[in-house]
C-alpha positions in Angstrom: 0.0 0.0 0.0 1.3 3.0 -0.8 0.9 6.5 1.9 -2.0 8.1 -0.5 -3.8 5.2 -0.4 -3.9 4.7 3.6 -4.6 8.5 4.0 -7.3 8.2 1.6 -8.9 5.1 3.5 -8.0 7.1 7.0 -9.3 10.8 5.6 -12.6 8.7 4.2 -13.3 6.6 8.0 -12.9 10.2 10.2 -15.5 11.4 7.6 -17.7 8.3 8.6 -17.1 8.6 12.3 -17.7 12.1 12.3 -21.0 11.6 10.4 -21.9 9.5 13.4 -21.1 11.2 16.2 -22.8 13.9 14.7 -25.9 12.1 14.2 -25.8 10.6 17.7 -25.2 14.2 19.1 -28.3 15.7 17.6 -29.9 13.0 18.8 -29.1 13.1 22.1 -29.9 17.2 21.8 -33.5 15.9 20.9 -33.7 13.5 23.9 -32.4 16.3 26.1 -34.8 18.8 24.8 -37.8 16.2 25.2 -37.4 15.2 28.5 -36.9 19.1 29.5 -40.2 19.3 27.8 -41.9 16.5 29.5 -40.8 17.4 32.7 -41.9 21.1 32.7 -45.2 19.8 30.7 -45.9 17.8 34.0 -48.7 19.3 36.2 -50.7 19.0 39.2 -54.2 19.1 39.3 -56.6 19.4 42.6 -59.6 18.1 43.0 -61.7 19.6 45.9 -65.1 17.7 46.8 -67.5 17.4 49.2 -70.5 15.3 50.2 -73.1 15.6 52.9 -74.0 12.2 54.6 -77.3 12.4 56.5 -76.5 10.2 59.3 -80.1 8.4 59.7 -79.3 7.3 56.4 -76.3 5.0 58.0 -76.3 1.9 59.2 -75.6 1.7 63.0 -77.0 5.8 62.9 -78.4 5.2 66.6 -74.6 5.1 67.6 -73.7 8.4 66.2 -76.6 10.0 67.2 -76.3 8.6 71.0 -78.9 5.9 71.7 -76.2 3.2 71.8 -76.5 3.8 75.7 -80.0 4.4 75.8 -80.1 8.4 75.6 -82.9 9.1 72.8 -85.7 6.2 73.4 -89.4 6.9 72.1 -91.0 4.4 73.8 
């Protein structure tokens, strides 16, 4: 082999490799840029509710409202 020729071969692979690293740079800028994205994109949302229970509704009701020891009979 003659010096031109292994130049050539090595001045044609650092174009390859370059071409690759390139491509896997800007893809990783992508990836970076995404998950930034994703991560400011995430939110918190909160949900308030209420509900009124009317307690003779309830099972066991005489507890809460205090004849479990006797307090409100109608007999």
């Amino acid at each position: 082999m003659q010096a031109k020729e292994l130049l050539h071969i090595l001045k044609t692979q650092n174009k390859r490799m370059f071409i690759a690293w390139l491509i896997t740079f800007i893809a990783f800028i992508g990836l970076l840029g995404y998950t930034i994205w994703l991560l400011n994109d995430i939110g918190s949302a909160e949900v308030i509710s209420t509900q009124e229970i009317d307690s003779s509704d309830i099972e066991y009701s005489d507890i809460i409202n205090g004849d479990y020891y006797g307090e409100n009979q109608t007999d």
